[in-house]
C-alpha positions in Angstrom: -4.1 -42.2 -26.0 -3.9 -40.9 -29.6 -5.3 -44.2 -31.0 -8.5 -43.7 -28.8 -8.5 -39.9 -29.9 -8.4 -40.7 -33.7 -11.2 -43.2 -33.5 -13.3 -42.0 -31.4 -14.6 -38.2 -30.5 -13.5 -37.1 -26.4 -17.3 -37.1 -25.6 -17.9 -40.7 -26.9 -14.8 -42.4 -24.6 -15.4 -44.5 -21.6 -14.5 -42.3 -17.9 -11.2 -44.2 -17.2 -10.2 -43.3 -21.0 -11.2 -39.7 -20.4 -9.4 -39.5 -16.9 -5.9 -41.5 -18.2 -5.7 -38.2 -21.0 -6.3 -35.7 -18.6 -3.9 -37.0 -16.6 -1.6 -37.4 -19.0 -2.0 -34.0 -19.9 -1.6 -32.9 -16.4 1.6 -34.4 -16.5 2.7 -33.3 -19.5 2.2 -29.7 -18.7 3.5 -30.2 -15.3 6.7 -31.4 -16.4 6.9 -29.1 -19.1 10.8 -27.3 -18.6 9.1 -23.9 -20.0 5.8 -23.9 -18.1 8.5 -25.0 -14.7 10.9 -21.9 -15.6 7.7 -19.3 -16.1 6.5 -20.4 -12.2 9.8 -20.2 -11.1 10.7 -17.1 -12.5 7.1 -16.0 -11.6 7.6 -16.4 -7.9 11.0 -15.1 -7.8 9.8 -12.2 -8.9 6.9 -12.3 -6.3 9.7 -12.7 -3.6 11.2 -9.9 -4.4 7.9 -7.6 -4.5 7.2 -8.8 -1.0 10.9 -7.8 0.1 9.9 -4.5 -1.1 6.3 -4.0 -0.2 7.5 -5.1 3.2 10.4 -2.2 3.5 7.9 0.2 2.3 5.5 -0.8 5.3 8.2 -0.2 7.4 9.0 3.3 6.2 5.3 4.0 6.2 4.9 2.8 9.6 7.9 5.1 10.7 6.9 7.9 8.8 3.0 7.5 10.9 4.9 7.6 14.3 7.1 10.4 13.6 4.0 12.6 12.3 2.1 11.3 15.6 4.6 12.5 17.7 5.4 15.8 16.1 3.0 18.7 16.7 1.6 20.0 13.4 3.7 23.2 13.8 2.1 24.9 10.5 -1.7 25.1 12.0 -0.4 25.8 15.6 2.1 28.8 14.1 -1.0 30.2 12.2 -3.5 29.6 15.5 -0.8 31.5 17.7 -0.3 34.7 15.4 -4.3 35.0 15.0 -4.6 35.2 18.9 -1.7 37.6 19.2 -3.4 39.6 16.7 -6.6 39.4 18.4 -5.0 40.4 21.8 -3.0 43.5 20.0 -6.3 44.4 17.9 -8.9 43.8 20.6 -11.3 46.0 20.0 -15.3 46.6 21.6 -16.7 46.1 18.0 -15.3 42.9 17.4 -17.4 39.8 17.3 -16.0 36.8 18.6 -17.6 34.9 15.9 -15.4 36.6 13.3 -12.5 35.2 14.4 -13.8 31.9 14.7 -14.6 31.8 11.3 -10.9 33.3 10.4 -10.0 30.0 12.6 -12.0 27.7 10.8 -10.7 29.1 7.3 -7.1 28.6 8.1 -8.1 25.4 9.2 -10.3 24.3 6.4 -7.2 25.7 3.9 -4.2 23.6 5.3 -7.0 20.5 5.6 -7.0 21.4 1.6 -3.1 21.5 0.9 -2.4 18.4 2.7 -4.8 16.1 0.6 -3.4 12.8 -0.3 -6.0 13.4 -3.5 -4.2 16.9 -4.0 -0.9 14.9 -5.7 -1.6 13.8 -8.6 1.2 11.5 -10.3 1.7 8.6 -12.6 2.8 5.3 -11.0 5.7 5.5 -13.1 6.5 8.9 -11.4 6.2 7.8 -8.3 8.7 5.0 -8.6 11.2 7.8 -9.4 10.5 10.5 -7.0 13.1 10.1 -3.9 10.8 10.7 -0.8 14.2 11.4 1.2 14.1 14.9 -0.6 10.8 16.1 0.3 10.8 18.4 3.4 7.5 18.2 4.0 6.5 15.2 6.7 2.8 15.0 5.0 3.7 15.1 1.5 6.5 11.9 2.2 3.7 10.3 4.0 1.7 10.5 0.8 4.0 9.4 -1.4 5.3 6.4 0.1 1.4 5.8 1.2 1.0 5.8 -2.6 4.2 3.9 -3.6 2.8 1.3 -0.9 -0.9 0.7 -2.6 1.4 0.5 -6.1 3.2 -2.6 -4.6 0.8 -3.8 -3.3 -0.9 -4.3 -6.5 1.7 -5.3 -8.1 2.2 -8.4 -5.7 -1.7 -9.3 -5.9 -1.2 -9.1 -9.8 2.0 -11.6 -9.6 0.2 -13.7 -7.5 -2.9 -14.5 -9.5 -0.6 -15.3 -12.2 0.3 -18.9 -11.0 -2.7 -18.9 -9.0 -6.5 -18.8 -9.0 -8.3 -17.6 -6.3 -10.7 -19.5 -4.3 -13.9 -17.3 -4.2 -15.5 -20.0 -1.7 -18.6 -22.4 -2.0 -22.6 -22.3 -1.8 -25.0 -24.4 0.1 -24.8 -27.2 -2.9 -20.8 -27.3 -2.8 -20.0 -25.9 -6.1 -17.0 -23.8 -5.9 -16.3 -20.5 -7.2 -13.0 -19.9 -8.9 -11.9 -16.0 -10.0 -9.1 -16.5 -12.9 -6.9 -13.1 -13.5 -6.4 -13.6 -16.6 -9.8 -14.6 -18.2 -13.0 -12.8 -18.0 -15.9 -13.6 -15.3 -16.2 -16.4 -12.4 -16.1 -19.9 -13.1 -18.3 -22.2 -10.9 -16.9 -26.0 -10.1 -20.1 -28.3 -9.7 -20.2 -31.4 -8.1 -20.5 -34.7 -10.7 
């Protein structure tokens, strides 16, 4: 292989010569112990992060059906002591419509405090925060919603480590190939 090499330049060699060094390249890196080690180690680590994304699904999912089955107690509190006020403070020169609009304000300000946007936190503080802490049902929610979308992009960044991902094919077969690690799409013609 080297003989043919030092001779000759790689565009100028015959296509058997050209395919016996790429293979033997191929299986040179493939049986590299250091390149085997980084993939190994690579989707160990994946494992793991899929262990975990998975357990946070699950608290996410039970966190969803204990918020669906739970009345949101702070609007309906507020709601009830605006009607007993309007019952005690009824009154002939009242509108209606002003306490509709009170309604809609309480409304519009606990739509405000329970933003997901409203948190603001680095990913690194999120890791830390203990969610079994927090009180609040909707502020959990939110953290573990955002503690989920964290994993998850950590697993989709492990992944395209070892892998590249198959963006599909045109009309004319070439195949579109995204790489992580290296800028733009690469397009595999046919030969």
């Amino acid at each position: 292989v080297t003989q043919n090499l030092s001779d000759t330049s790689f565009q100028s060699l015959s296509i058997d010569e050209k395919l016996e060094i790429l293979a033997f390249l191929c299986n040179d890196l493939s049986a590299n112990k250091r390149t085997v080690e980084d993939v190994d180690r690579n989707l160990d680590e994946v494992t793991v992060l899929k262990h975990e994304k998975l357990e946070i699904e699950k608290r996410l999912r039970r966190l969803k059906f204990e918020k669906s089955n739970q009345p949101n107690s702070n609007n309906v509190k507020k709601l009830a002591t605006l009607i007993r006020e309007k019952d005690l403070n009824s009154s002939d020169n009242e509108s209606p419509d002003e306490s509709d609009t009170e309604i809609t304000k309480i409304e519009d300000e606990t739509a405000v405090t329970n933003d997901p946007a409203a948190v603001t936190a680095d990913d690194e503080d999120i890791e830390t925060i203990d969610e079994s802490k927090i009180d609040d049902l909707d502020k959990r929610l939110t953290l573990i919603t955002r503690k989920y979308a964290l994993i998850k992009r950590r697993v989709i960044d492990k992944h395209s480590r070892t892998r590249a991902l198959h963006l599909g094919q045109d009309r004319y077969r070439r195949r579109y190939w995204y790489f992580s690690h290296l800028p733009g799409i690469y397009i595999e013609g046919l030969t």
